[in-house]
The first five atom37 places (N, CA, C, CB, O) and aatype in JSON, in Angstrom:
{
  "aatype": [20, 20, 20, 20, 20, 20, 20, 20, 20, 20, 20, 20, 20, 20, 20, 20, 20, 20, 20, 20, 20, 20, 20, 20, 20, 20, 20, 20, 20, 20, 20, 20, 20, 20, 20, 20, 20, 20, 20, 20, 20, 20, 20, 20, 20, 20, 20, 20, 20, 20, 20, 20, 20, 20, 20, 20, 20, 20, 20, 20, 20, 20, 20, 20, 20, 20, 20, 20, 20, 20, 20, 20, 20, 20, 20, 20, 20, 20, 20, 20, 20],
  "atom_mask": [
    [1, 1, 1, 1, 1],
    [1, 1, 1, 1, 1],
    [1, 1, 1, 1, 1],
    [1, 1, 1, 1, 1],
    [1, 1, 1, 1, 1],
    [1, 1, 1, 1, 1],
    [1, 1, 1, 1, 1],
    [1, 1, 1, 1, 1],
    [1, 1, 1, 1, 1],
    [1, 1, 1, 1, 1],
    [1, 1, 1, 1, 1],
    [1, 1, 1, 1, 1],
    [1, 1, 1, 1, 1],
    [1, 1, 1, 1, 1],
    [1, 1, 1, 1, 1],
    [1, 1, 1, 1, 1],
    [1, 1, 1, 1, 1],
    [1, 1, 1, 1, 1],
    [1, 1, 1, 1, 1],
    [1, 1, 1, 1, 1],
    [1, 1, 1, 1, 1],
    [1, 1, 1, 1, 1],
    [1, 1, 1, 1, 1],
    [1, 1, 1, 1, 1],
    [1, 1, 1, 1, 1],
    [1, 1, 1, 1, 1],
    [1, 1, 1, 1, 1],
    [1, 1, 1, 1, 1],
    [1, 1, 1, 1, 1],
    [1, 1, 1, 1, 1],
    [1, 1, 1, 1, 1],
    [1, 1, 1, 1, 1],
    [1, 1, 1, 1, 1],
    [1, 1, 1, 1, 1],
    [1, 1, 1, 1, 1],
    [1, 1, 1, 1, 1],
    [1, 1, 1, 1, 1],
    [1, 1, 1, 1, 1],
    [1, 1, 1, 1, 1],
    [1, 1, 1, 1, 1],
    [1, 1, 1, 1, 1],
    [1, 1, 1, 1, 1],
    [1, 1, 1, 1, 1],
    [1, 1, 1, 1, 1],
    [1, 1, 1, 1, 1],
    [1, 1, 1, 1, 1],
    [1, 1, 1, 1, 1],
    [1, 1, 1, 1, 1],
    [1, 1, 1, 1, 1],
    [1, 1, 1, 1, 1],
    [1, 1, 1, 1, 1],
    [1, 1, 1, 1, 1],
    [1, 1, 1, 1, 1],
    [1, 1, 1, 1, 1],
    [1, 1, 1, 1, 1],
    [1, 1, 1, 1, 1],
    [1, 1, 1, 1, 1],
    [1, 1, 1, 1, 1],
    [1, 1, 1, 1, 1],
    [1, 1, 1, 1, 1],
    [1, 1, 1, 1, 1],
    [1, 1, 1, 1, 1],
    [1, 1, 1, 1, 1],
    [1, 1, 1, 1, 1],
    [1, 1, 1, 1, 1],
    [1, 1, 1, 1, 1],
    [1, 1, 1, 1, 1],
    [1, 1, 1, 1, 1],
    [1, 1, 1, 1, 1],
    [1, 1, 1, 1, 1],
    [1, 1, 1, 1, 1],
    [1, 1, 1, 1, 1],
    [1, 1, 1, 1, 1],
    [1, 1, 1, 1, 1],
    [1, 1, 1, 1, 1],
    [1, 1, 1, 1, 1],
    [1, 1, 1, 1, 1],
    [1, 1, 1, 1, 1],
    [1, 1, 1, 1, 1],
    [1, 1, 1, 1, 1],
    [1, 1, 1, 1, 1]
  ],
  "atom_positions": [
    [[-24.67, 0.71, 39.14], [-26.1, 0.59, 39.4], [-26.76, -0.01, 38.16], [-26.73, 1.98, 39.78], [-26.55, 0.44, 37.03]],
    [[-27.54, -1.04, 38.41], [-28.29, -1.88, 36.86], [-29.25, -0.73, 36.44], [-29.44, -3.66, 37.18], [-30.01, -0.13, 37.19]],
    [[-29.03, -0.48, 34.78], [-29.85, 0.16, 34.32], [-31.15, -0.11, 33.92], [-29.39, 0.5, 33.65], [-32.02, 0.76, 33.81]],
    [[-31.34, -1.49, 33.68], [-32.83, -2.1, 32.72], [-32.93, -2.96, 34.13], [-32.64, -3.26, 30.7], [-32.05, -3.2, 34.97]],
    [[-34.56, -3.4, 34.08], [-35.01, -4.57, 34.46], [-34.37, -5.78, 34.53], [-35.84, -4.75, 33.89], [-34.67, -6.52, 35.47]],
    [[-33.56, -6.16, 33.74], [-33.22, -7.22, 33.15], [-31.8, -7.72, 33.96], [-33.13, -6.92, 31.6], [-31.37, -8.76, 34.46]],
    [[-31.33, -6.27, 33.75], [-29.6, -6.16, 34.48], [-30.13, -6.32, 36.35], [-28.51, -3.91, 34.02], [-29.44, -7.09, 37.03]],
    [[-31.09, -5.72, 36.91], [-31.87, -5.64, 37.9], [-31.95, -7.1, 38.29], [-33.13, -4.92, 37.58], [-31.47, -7.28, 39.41]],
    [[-32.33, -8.04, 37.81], [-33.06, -9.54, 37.22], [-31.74, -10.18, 37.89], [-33.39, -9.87, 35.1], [-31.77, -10.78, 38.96]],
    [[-30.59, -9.98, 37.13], [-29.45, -10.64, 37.02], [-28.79, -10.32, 38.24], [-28.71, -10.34, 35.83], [-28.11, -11.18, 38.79]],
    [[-28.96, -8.71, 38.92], [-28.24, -8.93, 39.71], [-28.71, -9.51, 41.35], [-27.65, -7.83, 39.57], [-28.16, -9.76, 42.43]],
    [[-29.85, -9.54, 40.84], [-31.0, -10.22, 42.23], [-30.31, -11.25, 42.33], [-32.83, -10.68, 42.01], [-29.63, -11.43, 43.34]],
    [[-30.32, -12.23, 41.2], [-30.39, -13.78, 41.01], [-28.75, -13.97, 41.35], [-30.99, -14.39, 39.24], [-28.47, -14.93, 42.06]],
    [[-27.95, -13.35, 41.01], [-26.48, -13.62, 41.8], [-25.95, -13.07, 42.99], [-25.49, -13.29, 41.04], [-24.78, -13.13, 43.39]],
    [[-26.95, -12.51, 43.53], [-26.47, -12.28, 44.92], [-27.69, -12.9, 45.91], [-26.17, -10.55, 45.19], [-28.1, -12.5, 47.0]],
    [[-28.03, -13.84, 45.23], [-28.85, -14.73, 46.15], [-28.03, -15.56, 46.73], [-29.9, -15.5, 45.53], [-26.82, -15.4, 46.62]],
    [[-28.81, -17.06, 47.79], [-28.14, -17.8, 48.03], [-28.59, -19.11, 47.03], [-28.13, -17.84, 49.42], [-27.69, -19.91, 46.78]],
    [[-29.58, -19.29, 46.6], [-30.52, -20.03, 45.27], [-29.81, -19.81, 44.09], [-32.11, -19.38, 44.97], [-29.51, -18.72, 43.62]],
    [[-29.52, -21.01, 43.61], [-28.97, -20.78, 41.72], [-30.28, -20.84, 41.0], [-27.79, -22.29, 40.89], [-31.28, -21.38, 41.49]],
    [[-30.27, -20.5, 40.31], [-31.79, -20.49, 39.27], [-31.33, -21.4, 38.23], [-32.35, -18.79, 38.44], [-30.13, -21.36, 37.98]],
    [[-32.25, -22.43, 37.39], [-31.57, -23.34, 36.2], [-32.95, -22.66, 35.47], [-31.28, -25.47, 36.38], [-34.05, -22.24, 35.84]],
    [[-32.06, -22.87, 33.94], [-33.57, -22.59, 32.61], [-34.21, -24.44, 32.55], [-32.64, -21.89, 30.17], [-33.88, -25.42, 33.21]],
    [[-35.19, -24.26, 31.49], [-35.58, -25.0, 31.82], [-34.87, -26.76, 30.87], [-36.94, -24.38, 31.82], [-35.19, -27.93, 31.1]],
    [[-34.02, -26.27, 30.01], [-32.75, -27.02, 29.72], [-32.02, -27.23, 30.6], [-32.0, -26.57, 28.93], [-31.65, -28.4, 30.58]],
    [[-31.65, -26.72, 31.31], [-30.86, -27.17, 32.3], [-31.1, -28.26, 33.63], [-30.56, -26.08, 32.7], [-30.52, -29.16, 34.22]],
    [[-32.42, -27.45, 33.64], [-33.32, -28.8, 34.89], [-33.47, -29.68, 34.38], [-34.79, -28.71, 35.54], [-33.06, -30.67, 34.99]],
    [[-34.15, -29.94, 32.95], [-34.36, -31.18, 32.29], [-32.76, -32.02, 31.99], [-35.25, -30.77, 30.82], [-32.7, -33.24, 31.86]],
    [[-31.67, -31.2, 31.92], [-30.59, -32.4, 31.74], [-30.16, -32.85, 33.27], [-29.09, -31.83, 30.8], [-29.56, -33.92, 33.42]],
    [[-30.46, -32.02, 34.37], [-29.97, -32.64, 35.28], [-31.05, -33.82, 35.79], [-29.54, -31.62, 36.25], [-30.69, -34.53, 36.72]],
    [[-32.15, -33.99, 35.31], [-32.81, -34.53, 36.14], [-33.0, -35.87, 34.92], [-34.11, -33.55, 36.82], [-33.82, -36.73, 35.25]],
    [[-32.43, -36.04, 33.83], [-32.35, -36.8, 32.75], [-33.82, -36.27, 32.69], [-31.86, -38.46, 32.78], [-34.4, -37.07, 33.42]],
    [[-34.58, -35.55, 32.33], [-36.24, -35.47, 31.42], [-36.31, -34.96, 30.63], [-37.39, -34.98, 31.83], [-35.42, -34.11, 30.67]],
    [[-36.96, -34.87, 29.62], [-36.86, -34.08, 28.58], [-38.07, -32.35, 28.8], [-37.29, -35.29, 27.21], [-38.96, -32.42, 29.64]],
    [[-37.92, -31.25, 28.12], [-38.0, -29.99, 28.48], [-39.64, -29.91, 28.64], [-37.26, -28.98, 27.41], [-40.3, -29.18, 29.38]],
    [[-40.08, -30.93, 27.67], [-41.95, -30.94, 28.0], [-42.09, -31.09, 29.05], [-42.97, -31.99, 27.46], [-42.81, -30.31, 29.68]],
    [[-41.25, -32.46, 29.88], [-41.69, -32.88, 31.01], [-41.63, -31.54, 32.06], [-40.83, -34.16, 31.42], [-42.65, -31.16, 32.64]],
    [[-40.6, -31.01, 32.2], [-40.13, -30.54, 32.71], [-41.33, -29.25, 32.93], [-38.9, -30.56, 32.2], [-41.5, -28.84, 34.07]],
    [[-41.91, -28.82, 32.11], [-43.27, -27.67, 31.39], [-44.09, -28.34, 32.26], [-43.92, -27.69, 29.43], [-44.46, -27.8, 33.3]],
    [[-44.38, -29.34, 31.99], [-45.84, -30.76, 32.63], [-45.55, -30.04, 34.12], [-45.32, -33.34, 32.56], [-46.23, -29.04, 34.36]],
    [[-44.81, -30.37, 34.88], [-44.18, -30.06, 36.39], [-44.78, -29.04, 36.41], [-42.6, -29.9, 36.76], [-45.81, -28.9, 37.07]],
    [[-44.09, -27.81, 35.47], [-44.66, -26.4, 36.25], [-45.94, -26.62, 35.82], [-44.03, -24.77, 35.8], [-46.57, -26.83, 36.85]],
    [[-46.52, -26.67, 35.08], [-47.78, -26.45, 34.71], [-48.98, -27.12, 35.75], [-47.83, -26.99, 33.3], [-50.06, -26.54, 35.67]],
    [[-48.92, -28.19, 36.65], [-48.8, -28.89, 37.68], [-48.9, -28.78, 38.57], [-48.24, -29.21, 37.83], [-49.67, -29.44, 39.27]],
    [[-47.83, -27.47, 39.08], [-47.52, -26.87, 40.18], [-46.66, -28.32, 40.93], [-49.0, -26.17, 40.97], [-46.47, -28.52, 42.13]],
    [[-46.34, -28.98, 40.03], [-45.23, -29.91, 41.5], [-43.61, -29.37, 41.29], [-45.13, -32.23, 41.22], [-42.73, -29.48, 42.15]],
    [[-43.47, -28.79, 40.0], [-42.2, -27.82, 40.31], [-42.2, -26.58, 39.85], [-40.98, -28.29, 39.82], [-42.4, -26.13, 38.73]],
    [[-41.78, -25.77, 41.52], [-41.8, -24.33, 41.3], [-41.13, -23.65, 40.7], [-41.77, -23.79, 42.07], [-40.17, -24.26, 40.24]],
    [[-41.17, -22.21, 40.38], [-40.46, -21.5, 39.63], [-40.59, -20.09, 39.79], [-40.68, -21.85, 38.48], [-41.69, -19.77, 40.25]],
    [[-39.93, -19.28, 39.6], [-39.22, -17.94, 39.17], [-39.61, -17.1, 37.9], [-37.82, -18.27, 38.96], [-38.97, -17.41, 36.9]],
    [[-40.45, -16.19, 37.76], [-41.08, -15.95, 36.29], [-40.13, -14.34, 36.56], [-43.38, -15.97, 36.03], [-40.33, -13.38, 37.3]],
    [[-39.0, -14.7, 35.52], [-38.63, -12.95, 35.41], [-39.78, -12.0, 34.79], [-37.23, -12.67, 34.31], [-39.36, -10.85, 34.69]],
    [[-40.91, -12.13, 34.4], [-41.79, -10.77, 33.77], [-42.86, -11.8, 33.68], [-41.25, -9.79, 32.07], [-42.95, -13.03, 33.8]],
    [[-43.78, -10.61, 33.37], [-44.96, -11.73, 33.42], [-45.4, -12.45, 32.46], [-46.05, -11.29, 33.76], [-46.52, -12.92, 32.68]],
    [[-44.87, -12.76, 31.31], [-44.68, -13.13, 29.9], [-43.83, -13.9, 29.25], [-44.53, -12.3, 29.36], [-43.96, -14.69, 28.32]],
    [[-42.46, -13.35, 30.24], [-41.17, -14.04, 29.99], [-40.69, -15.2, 30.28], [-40.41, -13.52, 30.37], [-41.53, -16.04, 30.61]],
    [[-38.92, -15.69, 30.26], [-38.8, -16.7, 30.98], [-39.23, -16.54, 32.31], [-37.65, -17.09, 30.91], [-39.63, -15.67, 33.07]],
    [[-38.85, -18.29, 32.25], [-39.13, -19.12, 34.06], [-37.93, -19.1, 34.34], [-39.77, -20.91, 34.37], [-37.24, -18.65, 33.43]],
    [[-37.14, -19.53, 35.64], [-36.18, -20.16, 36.15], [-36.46, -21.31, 37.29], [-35.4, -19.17, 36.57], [-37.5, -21.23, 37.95]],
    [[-35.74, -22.12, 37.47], [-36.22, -23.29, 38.21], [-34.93, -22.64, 39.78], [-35.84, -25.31, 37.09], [-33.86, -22.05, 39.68]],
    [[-35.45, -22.95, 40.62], [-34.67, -22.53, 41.53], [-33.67, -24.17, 41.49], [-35.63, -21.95, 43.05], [-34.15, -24.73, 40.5]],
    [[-32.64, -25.07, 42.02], [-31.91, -25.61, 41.97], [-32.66, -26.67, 43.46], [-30.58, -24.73, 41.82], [-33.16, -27.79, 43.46]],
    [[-32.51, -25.97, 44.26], [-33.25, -26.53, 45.5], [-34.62, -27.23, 45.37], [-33.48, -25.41, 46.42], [-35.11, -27.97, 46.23]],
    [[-35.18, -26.9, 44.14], [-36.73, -27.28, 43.92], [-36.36, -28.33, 43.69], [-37.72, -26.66, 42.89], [-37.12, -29.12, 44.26]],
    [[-35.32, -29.04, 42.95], [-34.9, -30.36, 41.74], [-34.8, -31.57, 42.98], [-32.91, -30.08, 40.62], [-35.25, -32.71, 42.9]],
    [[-34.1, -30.98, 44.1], [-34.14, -31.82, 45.45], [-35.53, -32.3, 45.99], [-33.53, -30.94, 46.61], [-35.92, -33.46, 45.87]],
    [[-36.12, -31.48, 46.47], [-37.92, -32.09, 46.69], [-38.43, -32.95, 46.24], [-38.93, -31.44, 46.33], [-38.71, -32.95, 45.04]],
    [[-38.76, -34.02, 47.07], [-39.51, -34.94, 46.6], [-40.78, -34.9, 45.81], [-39.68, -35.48, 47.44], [-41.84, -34.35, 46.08]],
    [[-40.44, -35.6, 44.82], [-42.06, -35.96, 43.93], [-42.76, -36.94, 43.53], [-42.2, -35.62, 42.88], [-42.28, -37.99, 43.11]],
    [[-43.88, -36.71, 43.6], [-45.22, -37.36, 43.81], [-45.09, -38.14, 42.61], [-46.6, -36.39, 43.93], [-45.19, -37.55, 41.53]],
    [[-44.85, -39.51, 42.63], [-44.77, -39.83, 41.03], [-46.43, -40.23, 40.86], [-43.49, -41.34, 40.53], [-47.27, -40.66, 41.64]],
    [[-46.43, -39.81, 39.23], [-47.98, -40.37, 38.44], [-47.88, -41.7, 38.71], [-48.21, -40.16, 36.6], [-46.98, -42.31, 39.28]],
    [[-49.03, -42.13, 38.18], [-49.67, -43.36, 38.23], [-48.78, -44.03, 36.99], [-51.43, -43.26, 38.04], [-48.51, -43.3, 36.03]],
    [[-48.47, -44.92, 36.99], [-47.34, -45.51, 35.86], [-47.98, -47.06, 35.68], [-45.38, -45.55, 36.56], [-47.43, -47.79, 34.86]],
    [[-48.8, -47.43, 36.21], [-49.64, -48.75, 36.6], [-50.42, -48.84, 35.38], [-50.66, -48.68, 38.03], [-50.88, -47.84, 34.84]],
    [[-50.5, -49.48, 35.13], [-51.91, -49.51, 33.48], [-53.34, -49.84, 34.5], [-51.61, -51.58, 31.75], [-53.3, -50.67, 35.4]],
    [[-54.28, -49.2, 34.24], [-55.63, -49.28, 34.83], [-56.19, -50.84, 34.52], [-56.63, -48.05, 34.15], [-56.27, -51.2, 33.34]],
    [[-56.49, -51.52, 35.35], [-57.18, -52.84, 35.25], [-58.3, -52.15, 35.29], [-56.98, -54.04, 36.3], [-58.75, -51.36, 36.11]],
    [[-58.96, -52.88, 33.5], [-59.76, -53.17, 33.37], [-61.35, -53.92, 33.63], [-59.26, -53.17, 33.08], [-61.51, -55.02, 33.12]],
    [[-62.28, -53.42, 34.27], [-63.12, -54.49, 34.62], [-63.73, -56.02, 33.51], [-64.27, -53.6, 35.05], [-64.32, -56.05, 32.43]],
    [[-63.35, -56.87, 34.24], [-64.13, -58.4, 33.17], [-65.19, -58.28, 33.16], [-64.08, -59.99, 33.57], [-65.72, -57.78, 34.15]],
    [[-66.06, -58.72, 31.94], [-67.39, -58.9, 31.5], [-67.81, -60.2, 31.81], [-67.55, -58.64, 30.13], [-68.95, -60.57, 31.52]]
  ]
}
């Protein structure tokens, strides 16, 4: 029987059917680097898993699949004078 929260945490997350990634891990699979990866959640275009309310995130694995909304990557035309 898990004694702490934590062991509790761990054994949720492996007897799921969802893998959970940190947020190193999402960022190497998806080639981005770990800000970007922050930008997303922060965003809300990728969800997440907060073990405590303070603590780490986890990225569920299935989220990395979902399509996303890409930013504007266009340079803003300027109006002529």
């Amino acid at each position: 029987m898990p004694s702490s929260a934590r062991d509790k945490i761990r054994l949720y997350m492996s007897t799921t059917e969802t893998e959970y990634l940190s947020v190193a891990e999402a960022a190497s699979l998806l080639s981005l680097s770990e800000p970007t990866i922050y930008r997303r959640v922060w965003d809300g275009s990728l969800p997440i898993v907060r073990l405590s309310e303070h603590g780490a995130i986890r990225i569920p694995r299935t989220a990395l699949e979902l399509p996303v909304v890409a930013a504007r990557t266009d340079p803003v035309e300027r109006e002529q004078k």
